[in-house]
Residue frames as qw, qx, qy, qz and C-alpha x, y, z in Angstrom:
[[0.581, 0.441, 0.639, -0.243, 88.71, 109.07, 338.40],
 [0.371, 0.759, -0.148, -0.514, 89.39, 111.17, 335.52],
 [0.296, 0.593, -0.661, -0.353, 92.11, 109.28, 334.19],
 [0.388, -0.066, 0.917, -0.062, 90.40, 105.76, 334.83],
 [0.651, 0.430, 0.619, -0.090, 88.00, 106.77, 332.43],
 [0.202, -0.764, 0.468, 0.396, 90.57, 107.78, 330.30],
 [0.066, 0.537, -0.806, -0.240, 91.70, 104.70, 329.99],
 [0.571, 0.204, 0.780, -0.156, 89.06, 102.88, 330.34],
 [0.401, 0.730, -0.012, -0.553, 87.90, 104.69, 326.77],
 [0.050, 0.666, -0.676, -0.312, 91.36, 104.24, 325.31],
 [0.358, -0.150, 0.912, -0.131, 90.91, 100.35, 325.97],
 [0.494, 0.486, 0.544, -0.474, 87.42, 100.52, 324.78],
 [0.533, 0.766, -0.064, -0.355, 88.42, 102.15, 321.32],
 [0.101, -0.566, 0.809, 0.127, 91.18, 99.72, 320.77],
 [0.451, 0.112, 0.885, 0.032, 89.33, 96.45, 321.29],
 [0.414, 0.751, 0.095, -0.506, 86.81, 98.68, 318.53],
 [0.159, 0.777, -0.529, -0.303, 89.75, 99.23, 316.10],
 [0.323, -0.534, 0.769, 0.136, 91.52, 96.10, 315.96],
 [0.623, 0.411, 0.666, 0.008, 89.09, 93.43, 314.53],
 [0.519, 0.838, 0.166, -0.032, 89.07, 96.33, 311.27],
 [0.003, -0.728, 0.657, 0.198, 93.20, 96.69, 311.35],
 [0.565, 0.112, 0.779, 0.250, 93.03, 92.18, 310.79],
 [0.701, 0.576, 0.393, -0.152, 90.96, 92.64, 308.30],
 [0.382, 0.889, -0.153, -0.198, 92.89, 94.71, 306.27],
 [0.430, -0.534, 0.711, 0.153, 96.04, 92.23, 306.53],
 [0.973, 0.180, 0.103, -0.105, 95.37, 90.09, 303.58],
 [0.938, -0.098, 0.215, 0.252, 97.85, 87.97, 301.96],
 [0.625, 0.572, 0.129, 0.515, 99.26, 90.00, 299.38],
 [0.183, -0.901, 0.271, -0.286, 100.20, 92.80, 302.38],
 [0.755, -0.436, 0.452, 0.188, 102.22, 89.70, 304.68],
 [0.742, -0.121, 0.418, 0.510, 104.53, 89.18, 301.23],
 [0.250, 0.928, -0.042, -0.273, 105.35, 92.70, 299.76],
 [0.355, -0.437, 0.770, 0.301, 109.06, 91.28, 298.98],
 [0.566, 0.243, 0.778, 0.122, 107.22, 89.07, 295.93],
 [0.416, 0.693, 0.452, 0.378, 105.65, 91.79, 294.05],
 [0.031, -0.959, 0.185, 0.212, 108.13, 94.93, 294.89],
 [0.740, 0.526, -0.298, 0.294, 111.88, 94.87, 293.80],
 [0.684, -0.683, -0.118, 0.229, 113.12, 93.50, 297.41],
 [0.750, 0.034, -0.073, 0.657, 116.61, 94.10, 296.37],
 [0.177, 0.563, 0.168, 0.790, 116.18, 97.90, 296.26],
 [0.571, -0.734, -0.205, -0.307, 114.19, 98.22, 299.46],
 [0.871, -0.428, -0.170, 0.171, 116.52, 96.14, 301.12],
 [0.543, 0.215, -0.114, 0.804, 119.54, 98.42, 299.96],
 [0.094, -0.505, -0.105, -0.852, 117.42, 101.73, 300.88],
 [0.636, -0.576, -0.013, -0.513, 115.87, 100.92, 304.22],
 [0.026, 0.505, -0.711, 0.488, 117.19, 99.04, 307.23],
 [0.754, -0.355, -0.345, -0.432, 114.81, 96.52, 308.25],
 [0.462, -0.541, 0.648, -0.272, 114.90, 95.58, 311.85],
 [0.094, 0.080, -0.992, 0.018, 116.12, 91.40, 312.37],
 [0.739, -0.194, 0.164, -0.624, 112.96, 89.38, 312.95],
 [0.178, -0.399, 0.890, 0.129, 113.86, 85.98, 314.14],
 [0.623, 0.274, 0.676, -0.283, 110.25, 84.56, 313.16],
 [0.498, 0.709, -0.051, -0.497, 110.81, 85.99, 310.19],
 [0.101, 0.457, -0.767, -0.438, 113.93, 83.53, 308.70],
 [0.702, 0.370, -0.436, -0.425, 113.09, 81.21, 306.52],
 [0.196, -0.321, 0.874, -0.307, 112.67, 77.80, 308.47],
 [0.716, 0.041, -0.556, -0.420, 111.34, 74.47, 307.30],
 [0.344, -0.406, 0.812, -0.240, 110.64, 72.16, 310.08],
 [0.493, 0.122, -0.678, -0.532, 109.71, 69.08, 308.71],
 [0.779, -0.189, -0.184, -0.569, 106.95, 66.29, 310.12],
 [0.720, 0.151, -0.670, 0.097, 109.09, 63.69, 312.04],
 [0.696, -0.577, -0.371, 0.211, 108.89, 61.93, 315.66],
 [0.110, -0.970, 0.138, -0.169, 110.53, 64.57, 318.02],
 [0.782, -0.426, 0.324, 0.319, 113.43, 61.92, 319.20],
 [0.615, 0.077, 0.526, 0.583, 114.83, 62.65, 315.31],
 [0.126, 0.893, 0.281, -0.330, 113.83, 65.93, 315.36],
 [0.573, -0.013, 0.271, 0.773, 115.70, 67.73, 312.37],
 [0.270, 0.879, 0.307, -0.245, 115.66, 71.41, 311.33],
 [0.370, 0.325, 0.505, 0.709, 116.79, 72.59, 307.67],
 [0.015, -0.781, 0.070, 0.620, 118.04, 75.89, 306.72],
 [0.638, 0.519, 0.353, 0.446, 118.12, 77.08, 303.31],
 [0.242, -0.719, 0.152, 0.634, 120.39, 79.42, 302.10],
 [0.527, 0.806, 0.076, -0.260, 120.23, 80.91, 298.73],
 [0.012, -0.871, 0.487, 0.067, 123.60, 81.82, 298.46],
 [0.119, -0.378, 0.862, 0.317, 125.28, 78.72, 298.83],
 [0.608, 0.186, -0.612, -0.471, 122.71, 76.31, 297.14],
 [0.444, 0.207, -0.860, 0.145, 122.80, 73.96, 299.72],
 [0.660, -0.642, -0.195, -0.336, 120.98, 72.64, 302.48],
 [0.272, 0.410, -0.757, 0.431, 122.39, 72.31, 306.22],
 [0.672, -0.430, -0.312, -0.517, 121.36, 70.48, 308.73],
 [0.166, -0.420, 0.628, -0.633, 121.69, 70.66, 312.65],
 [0.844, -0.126, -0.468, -0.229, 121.07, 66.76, 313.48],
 [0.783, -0.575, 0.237, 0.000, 122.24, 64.76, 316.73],
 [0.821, -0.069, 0.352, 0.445, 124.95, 63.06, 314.50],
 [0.223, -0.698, 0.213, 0.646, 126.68, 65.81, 313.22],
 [0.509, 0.056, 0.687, 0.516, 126.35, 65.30, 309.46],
 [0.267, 0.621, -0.096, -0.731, 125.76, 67.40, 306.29],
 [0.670, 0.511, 0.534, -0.067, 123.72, 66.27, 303.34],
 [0.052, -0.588, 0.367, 0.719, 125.33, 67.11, 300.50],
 [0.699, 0.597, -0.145, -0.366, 124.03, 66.97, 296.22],
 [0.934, 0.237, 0.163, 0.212, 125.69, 64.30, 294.16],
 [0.458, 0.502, 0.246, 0.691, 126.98, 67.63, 291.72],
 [0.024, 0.757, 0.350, -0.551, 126.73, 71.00, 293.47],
 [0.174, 0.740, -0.304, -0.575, 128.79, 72.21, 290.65],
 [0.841, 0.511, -0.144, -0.098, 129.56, 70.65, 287.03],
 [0.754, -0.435, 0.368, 0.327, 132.29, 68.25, 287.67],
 [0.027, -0.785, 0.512, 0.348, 135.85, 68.95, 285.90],
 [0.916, 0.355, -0.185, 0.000, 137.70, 67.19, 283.01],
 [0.871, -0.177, 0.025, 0.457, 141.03, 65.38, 283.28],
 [0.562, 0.358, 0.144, 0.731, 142.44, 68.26, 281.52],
 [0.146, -0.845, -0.104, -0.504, 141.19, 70.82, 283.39],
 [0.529, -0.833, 0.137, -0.087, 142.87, 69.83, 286.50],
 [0.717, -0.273, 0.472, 0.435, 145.97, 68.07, 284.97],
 [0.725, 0.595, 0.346, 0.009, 146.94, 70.14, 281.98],
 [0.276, 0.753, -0.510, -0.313, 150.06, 69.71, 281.36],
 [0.709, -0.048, 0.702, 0.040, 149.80, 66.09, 280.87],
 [0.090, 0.329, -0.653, -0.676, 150.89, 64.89, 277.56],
 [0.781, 0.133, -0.366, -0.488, 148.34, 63.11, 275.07],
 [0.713, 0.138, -0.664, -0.175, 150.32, 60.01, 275.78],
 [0.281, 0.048, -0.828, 0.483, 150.11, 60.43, 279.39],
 [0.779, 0.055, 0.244, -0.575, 146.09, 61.05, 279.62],
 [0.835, 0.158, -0.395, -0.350, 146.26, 57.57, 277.60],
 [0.363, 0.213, -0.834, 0.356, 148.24, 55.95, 280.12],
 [0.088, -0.166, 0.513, -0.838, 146.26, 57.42, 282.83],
 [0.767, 0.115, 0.137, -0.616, 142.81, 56.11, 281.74],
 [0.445, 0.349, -0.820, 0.088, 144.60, 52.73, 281.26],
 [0.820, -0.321, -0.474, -0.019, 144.26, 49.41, 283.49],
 [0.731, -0.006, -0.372, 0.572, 147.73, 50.67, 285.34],
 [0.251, -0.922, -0.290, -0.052, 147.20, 54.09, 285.28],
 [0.494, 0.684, -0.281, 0.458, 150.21, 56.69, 285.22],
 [0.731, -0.665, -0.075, 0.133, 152.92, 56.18, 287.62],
 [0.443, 0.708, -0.266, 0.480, 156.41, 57.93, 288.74],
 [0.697, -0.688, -0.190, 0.070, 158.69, 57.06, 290.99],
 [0.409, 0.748, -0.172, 0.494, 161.18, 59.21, 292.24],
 [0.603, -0.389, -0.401, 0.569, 163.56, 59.30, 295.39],
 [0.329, -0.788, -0.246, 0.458, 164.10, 62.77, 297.39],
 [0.311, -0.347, 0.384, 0.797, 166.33, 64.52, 294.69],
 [0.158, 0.171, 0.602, 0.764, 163.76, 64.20, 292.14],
 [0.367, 0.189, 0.130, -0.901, 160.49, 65.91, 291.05],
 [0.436, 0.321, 0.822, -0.179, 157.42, 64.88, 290.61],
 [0.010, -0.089, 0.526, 0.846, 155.82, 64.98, 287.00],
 [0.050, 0.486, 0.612, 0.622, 152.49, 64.83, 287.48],
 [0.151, -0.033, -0.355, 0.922, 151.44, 67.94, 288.69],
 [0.183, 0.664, 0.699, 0.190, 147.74, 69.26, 288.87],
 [0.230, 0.657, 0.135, 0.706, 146.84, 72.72, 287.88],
 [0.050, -0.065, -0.502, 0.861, 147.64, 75.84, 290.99],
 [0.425, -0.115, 0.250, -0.862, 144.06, 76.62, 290.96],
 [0.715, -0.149, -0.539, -0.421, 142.46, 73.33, 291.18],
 [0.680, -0.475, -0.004, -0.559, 142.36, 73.14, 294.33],
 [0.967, -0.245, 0.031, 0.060, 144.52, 70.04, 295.26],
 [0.139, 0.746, -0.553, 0.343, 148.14, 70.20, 296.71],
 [0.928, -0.345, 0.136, -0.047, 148.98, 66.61, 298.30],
 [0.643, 0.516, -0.326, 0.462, 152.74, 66.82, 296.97],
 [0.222, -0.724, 0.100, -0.645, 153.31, 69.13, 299.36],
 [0.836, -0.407, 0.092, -0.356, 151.57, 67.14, 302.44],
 [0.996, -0.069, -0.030, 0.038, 153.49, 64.33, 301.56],
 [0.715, 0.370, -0.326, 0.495, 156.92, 65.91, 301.49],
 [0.653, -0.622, 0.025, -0.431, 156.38, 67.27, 304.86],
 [0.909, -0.410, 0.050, -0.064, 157.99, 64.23, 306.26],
 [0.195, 0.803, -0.508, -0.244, 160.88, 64.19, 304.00],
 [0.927, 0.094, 0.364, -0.022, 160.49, 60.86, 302.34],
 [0.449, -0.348, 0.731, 0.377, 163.44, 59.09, 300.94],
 [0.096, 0.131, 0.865, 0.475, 161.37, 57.19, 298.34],
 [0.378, 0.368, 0.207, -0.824, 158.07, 58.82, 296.54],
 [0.150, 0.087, 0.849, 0.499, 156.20, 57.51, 294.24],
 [0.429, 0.269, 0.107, -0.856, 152.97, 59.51, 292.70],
 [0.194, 0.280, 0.890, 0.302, 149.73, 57.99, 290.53],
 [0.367, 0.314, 0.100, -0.870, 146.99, 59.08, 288.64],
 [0.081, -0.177, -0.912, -0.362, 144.29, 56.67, 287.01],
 [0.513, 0.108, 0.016, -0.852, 140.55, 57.24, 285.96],
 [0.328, 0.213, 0.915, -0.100, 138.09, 54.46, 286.39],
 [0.305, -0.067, -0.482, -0.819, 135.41, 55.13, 283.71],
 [0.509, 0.009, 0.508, -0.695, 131.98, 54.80, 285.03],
 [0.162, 0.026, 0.984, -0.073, 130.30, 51.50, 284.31],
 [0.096, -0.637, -0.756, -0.117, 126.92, 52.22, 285.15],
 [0.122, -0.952, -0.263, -0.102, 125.51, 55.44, 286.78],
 [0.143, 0.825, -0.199, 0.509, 127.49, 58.27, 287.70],
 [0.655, -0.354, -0.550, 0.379, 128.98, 58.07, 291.02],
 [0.084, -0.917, -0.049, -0.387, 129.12, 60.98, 293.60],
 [0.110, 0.632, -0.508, 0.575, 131.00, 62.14, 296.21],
 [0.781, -0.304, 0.323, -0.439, 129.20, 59.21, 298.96],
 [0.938, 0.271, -0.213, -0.035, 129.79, 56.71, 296.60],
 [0.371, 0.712, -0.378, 0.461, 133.45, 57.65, 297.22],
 [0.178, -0.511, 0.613, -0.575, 133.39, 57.70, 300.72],
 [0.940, -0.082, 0.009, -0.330, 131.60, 54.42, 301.02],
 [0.784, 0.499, -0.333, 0.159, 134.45, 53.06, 298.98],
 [0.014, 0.561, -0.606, 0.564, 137.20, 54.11, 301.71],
 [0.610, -0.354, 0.461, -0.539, 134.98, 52.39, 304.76],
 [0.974, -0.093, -0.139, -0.151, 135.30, 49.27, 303.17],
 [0.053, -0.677, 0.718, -0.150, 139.06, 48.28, 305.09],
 [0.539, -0.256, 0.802, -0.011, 138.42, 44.21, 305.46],
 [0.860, 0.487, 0.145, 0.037, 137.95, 43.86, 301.71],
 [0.044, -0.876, 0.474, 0.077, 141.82, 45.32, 301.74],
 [0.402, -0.272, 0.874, -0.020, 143.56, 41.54, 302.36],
 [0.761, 0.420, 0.442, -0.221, 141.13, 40.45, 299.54],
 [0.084, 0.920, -0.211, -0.319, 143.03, 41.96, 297.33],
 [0.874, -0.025, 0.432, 0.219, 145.59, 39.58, 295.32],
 [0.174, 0.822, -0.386, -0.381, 148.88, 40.35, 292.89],
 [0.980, 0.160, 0.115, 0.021, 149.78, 38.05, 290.46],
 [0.116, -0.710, 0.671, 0.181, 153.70, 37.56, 290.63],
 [0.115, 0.412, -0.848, -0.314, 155.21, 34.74, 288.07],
 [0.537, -0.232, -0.730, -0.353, 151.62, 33.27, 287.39],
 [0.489, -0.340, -0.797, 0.107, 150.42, 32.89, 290.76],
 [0.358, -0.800, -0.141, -0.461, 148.17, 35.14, 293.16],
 [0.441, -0.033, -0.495, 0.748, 150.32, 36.37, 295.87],
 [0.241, -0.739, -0.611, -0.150, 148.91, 38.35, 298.86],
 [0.428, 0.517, -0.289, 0.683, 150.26, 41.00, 300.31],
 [0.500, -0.409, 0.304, -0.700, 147.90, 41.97, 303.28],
 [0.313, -0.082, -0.946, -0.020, 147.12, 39.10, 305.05],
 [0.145, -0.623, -0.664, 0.386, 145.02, 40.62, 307.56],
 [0.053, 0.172, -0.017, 0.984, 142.85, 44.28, 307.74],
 [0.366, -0.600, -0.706, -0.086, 140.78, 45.51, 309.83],
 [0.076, 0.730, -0.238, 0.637, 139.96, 48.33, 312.05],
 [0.585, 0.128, -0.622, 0.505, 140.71, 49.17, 315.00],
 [0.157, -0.898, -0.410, 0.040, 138.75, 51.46, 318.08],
 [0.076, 0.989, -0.074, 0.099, 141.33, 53.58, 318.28],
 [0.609, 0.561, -0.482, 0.286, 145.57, 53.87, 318.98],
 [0.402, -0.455, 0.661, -0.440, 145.26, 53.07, 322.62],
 [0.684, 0.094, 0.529, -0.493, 142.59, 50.52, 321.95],
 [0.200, 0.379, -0.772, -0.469, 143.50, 47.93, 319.09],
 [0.501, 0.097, 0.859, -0.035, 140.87, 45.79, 319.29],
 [0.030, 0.019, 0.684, 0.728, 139.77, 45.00, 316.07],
 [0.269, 0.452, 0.388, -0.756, 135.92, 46.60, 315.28],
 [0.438, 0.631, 0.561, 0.309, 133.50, 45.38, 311.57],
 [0.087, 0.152, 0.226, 0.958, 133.66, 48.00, 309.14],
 [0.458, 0.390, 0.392, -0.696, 130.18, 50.22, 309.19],
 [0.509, 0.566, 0.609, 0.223, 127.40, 49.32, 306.72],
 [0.263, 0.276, 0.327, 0.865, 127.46, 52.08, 303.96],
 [0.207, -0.402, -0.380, 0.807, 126.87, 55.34, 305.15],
 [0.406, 0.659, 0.564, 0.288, 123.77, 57.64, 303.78],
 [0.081, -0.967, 0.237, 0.040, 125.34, 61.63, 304.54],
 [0.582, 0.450, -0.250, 0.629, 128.83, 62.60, 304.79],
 [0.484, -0.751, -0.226, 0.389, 130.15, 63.35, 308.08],
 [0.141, 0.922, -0.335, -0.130, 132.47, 66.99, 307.97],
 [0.264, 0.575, -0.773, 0.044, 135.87, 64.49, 308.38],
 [0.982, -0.189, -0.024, -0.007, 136.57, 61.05, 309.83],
 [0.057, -0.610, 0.779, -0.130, 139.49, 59.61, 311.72],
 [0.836, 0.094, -0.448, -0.302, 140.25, 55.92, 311.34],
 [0.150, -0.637, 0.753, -0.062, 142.68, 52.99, 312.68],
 [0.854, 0.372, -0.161, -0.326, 143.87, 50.56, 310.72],
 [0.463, -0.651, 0.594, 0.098, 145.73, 47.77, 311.41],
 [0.716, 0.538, -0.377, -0.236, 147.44, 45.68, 308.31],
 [0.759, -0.341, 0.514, 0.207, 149.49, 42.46, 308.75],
 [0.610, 0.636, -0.413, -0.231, 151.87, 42.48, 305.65],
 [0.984, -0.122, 0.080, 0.105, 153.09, 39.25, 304.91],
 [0.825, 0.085, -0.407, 0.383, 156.95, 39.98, 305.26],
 [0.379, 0.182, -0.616, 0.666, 157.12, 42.38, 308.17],
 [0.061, -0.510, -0.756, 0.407, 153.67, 42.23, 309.94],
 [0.114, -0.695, -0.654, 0.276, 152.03, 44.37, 311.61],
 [0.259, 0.285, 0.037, 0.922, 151.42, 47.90, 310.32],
 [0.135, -0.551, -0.651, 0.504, 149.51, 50.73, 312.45],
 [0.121, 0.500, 0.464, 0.721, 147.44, 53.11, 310.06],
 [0.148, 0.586, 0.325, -0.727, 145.77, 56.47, 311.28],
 [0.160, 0.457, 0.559, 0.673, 143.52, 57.53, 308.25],
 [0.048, 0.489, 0.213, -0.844, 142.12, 60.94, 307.92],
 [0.258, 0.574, 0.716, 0.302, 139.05, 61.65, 305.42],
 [0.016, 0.673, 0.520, -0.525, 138.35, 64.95, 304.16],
 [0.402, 0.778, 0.449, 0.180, 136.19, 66.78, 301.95],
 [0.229, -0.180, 0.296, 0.910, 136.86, 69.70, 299.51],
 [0.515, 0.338, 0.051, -0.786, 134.76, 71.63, 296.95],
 [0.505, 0.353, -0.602, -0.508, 135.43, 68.56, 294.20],
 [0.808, 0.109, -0.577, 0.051, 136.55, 65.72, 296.14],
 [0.723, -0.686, 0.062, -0.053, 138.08, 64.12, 299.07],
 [0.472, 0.649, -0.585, 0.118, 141.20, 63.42, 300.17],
 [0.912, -0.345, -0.202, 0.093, 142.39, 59.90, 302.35],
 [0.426, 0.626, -0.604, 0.247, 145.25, 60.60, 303.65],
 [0.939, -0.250, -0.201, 0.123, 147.08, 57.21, 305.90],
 [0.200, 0.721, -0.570, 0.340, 150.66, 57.56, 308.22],
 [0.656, -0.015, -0.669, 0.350, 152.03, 54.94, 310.62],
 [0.530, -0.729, -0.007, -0.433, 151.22, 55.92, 314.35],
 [0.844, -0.489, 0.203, 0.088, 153.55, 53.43, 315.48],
 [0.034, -0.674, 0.647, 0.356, 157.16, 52.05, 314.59],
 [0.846, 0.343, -0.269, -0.306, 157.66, 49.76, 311.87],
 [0.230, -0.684, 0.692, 0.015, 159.81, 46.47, 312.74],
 [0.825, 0.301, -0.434, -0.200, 161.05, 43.50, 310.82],
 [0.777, -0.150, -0.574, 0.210, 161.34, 40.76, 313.45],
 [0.525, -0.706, -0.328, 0.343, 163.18, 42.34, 316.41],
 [0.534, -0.102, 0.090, 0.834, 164.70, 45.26, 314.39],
 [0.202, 0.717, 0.354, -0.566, 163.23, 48.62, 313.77],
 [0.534, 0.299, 0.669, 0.421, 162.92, 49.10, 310.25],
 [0.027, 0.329, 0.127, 0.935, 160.96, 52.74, 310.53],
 [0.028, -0.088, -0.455, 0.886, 159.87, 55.40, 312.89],
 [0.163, 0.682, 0.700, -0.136, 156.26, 56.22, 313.39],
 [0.310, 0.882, 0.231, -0.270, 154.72, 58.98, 311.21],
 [0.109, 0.657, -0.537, -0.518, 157.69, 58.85, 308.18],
 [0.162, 0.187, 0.909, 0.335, 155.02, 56.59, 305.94],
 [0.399, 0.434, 0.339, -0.733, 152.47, 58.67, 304.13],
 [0.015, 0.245, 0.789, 0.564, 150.04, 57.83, 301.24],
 [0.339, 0.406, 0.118, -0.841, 147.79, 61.09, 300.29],
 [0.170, 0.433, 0.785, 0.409, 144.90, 59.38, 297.98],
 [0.363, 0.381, 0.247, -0.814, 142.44, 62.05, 296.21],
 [0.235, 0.351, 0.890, 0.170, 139.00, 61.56, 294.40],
 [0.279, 0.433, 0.371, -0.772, 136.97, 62.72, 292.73],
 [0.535, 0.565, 0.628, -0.027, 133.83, 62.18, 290.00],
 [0.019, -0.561, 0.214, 0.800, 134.62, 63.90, 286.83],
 [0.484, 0.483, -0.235, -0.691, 133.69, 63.71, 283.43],
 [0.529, 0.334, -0.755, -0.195, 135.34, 60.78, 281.90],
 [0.727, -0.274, -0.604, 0.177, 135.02, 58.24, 285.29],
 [0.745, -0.655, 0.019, 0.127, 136.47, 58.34, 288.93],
 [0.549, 0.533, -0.501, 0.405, 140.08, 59.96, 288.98],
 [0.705, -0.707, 0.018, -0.051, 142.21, 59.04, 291.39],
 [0.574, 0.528, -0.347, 0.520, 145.68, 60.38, 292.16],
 [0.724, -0.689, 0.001, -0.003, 148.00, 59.75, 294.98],
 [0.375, 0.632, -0.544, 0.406, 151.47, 60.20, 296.28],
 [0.897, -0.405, -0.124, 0.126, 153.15, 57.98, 298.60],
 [0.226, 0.798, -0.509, 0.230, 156.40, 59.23, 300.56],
 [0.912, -0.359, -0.200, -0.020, 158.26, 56.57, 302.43],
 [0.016, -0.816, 0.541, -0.203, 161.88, 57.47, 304.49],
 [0.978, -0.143, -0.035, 0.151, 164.11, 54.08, 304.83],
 [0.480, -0.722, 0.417, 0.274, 167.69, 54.49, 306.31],
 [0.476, 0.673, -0.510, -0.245, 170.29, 53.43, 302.83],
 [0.220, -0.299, 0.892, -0.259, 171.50, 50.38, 304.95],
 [0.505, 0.318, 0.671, -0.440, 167.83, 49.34, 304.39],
 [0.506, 0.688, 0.076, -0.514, 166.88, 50.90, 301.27],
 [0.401, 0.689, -0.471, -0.378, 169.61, 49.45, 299.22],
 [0.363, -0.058, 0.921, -0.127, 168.58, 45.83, 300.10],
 [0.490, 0.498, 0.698, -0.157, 165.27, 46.29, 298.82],
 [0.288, 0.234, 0.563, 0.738, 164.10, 46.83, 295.51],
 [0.124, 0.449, 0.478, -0.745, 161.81, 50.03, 296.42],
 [0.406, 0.181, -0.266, -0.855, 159.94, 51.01, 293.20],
 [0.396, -0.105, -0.872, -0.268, 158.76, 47.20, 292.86],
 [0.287, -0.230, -0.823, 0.434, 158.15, 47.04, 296.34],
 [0.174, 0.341, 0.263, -0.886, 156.15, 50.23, 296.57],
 [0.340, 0.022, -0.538, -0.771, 154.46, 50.07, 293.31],
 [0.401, -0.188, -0.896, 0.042, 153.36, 46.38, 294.56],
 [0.085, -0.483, -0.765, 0.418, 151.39, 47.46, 297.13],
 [0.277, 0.369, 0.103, -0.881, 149.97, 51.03, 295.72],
 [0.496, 0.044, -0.675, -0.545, 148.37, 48.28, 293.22],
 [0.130, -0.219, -0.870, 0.423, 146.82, 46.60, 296.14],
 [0.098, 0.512, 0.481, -0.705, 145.25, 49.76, 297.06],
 [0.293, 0.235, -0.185, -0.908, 144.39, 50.66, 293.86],
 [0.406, -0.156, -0.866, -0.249, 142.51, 47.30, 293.15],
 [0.031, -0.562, -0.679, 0.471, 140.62, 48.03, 296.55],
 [0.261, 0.471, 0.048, -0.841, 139.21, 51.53, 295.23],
 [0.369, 0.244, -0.425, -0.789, 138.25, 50.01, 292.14],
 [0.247, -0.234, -0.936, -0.085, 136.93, 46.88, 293.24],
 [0.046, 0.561, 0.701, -0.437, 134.54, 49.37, 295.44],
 [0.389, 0.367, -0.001, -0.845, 133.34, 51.70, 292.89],
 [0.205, 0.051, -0.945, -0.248, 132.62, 48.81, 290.90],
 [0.293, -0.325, -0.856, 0.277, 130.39, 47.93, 293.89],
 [0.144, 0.496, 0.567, -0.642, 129.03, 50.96, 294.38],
 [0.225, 0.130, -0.480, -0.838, 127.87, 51.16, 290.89],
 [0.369, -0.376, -0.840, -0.132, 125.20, 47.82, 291.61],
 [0.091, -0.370, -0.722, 0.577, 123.79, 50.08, 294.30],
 [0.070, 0.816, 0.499, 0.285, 120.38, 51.58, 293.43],
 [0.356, 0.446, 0.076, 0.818, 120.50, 55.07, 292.97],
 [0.080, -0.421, -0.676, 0.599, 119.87, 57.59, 295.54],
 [0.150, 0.789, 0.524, 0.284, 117.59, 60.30, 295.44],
 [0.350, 0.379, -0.183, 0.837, 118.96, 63.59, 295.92],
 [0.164, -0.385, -0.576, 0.702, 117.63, 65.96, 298.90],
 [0.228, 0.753, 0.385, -0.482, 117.53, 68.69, 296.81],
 [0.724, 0.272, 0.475, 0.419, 117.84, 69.29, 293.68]]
């Protein structure tokens, strides 16, 4: 009996107490971190984890499309843990780069080529080097990638679109890539007259599954990467089988395409699968939209010294460069987004 009323006391002077401990909670005790100098505390004391305690924003939307957003100081950036796996990303996180900052040893008279209609180009077979080079800390290194395969014939570019109308960002960019059945739209003019090279493009569901599949409508996030499959009909040896890879960086992206299949001109084989690459990077800078690529392509000498390979390459890396610019073009007329955050 003793100790039931003990505790019956204890109980008693508690429910007492408590109503006069709320009170004393007011706002300016629940956020001491605002008007101390947290950093100092937080170096000098250990605070235990509290998981109610991080910094979570859930935001007001039907629960089927539930989305929850983390902020992190540190990087600047929001993430977000959606059903479709995608990450919102700023136009700018950082102040975008000049031509010269990532290409600087280019001569004067080869930034003035380069911001040209043609845009600087160099082709070079397996003995030679490539001349335009971008700077070791900038972050891009598709030479490399592309010699990997050990391509016979190489042939690099580097041209800036100047921006039109608004800035463009790093979506704008990837939009631009997803458009593959404006590819065959494309048109070279060869002794006065529009000549096609693609007749056909289009994807594909996948390298088992070739049936052919509409591009998507224009995409509002960035996914982390994308795989493609692309199938091309070139008008003089068909059919080509494309695997594209998309992925981001801190500046830009990089496309890079390789044959999945073999290449054959009528009932001969002509080239092996994966020894055709074309590495395309982007990115928004100062002056416009640069884009610079390197294309490596291995043909047997039997082959190689039939055809006329710098025309024949060049001819089609103008194809592709007339698609990229015929879609930033396009995605200049699109209304501007609004940023997440700013």
């Amino acid at each position: 009996m003793k100790y039931i009323r003990v505790a019956a006391f204890s109980l008693l002077l508690f429910s007492f107490l408590l109503p006069l401990f709320a009170e004393t909670l007011t706002t300016e005790e629940l956020l001491p971190l605002e008007e101390t100098n947290a950093d100092e505390e937080l170096l000098n004391e250990e605070l235990p984890i509290n998981e109610e305690e991080l910094l979570i924003v859930e935001e007001s939307i039907p629960e089927q499309e539930s989305l929850l957003v983390i902020y992190d100081e540190d990087l600047e950036s929001f993430f977000f843990d959606a059903p479709d796996l995608v990450v919102e990303r700023a136009p700018f996180i950082f102040e975008p780069r000049s031509l010269a900052q990532i290409f600087p040893n280019l001569t004067r008279s080869q930034r003035r080529v380069a911001t040209g209609n043609r845009g600087l180009r160099h082709y070079f077979t397996s003995g030679g080097s490539p001349i335009i080079i971008p700077a070791s800390d900038s972050g891009i290194d598709i030479f490399n990638s592309v010699m990997k395969k050990n391509p016979s014939h190489i042939v690099e570019t580097l041209i800036i679109f100047p921006y039109n109308g608004r800035e463009l960002d790093m979506l704008d960019l990837y939009n631009v890539l997803g458009r593959v059945s404006s590819i065959k739209d494309q048109m070279l003019i060869v002794r006065d007259r529009p000549f096609q090279v693609f007749t056909d493009s289009t994807r594909i569901e996948s390298a088992q599954v070739r049936r052919p599949i509409p591009d998507p409508p224009f995409a509002d996030t960035l996914p982390y990467s994308e795989t493609l499959f692309i199938r091309l009909t070139e008008i003089t040896i068909g059919e080509l089988f494309i695997r594209g890879n998309i992925s981001f960086s801190l500046y830009g992206l990089t496309y890079s395409m390789t044959n999945f299949r073999d290449v054959y001109f009528f009932i001969f084989r002509v080239m092996r699968e994966e020894r055709f690459s074309m590495y395309i990077y982007l990115e928004p800078v100062k002056e416009g939209v640069l884009v610079y690529s390197m294309s490596g392509i291995y043909l047997p000498d039997f082959i190689a010294n039939r055809i006329n390979m710098d025309v024949s390459i060049n001819n089609r890396i103008t194809v592709i460069t007339s698609w990229i610019a015929e879609g930033l073009m396009l995605q200049e007329t699109v209304r501007p987004r609004i940023p997440f955050a700013q």
